[in-house]
C-alpha positions as CSV (number, residue, x, y, z in Angstrom):
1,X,0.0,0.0,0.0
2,X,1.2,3.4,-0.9
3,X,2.0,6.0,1.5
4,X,-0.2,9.2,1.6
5,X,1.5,12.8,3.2
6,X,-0.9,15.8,4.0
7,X,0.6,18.8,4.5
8,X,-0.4,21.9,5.8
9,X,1.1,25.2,5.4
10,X,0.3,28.6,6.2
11,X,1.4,31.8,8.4
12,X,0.0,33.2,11.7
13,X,-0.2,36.4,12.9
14,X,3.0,37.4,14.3
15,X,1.0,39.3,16.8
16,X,-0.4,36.2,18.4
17,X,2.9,33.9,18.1
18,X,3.0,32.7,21.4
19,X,-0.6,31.9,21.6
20,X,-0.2,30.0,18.3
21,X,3.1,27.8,20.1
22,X,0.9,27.1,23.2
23,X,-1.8,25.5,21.1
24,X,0.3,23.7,18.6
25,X,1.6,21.9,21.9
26,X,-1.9,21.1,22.5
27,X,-2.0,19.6,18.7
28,X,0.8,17.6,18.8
29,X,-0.1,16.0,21.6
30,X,-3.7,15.3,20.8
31,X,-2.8,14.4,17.0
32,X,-0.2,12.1,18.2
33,X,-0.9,10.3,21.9
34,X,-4.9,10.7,21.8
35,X,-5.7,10.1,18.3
36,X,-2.4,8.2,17.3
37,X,-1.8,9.9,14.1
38,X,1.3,10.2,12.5
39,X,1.6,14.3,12.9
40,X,4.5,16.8,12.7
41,X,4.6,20.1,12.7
42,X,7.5,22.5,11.3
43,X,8.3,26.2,11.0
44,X,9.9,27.1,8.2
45,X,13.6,27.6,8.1
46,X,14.4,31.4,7.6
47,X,10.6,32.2,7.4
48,X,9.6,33.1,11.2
49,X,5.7,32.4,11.5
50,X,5.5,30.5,8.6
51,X,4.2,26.7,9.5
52,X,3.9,23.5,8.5
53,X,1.7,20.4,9.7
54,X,2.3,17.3,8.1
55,X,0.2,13.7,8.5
56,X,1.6,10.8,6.8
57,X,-0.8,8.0,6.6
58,X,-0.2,4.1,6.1
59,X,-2.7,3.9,3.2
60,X,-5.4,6.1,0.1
61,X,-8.2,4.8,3.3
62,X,-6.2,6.4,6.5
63,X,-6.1,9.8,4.3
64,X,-10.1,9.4,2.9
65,X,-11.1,8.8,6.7
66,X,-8.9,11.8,8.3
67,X,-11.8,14.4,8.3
68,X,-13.9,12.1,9.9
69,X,-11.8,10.8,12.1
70,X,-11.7,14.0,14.5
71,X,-13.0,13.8,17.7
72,X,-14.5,16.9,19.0
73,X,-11.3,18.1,20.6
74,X,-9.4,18.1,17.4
75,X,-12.3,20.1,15.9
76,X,-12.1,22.5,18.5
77,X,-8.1,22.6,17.9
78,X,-8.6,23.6,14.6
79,X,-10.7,26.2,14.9
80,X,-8.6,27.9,17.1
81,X,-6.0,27.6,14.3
82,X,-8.0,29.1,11.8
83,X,-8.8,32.1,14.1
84,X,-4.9,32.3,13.9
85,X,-4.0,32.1,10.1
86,X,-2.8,35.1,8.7
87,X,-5.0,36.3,6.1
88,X,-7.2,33.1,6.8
89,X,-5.5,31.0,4.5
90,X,-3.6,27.9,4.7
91,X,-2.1,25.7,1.7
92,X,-3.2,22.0,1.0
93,X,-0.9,19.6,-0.3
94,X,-1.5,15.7,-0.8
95,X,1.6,13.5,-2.0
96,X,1.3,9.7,-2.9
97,X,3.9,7.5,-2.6
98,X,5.1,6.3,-6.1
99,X,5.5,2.6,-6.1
């Protein structure tokens, strides 16, 4: 089965920076010890408030079921993310894993 990696990029509002690092300790340890997901998250080197989040899943099913996978915490996680985003936006990108 071939590997499938979301990633999630966008900026935050520098103004709100240390808010933003206090609740993406909250989503790595909900992604990855309550839910078990495979979850990173990255700043970009030379690119201060520019961010990352990246889920690899073992398989095309484990990516289709993400969405509906989150529990209401992780909902609630999310939002507060969006609330966030500089300029509200944030940049999808799904790889497959060539076999």
């Amino acid at each position: 089965m071939a590997k499938v990696i979301l990633q999630i990029a966008y900026e935050i509002d520098p103004d709100r920076r240390k808010e933003y690092l206090d609740l993406a300790a909250e989503m790595k340890s909900h992604f990855r010890d309550t839910m078990k997901k495979d979850y990173s998250l990255f700043e970009v080197k030379g690119k201060k408030n520019s961010f990352l989040e990246q889920y690899v899943c073992t398989s095309m099913e484990e990516y289709e079921a993400l969405e509906d996978d989150l529990d209401e915490k992780a909902s609630e996680l999310i939002n507060r993310l969006e609330a966030l985003l500089k300029n509200g936006r944030a940049r999808y990108t799904t790889l497959v894993e060539a076999e």
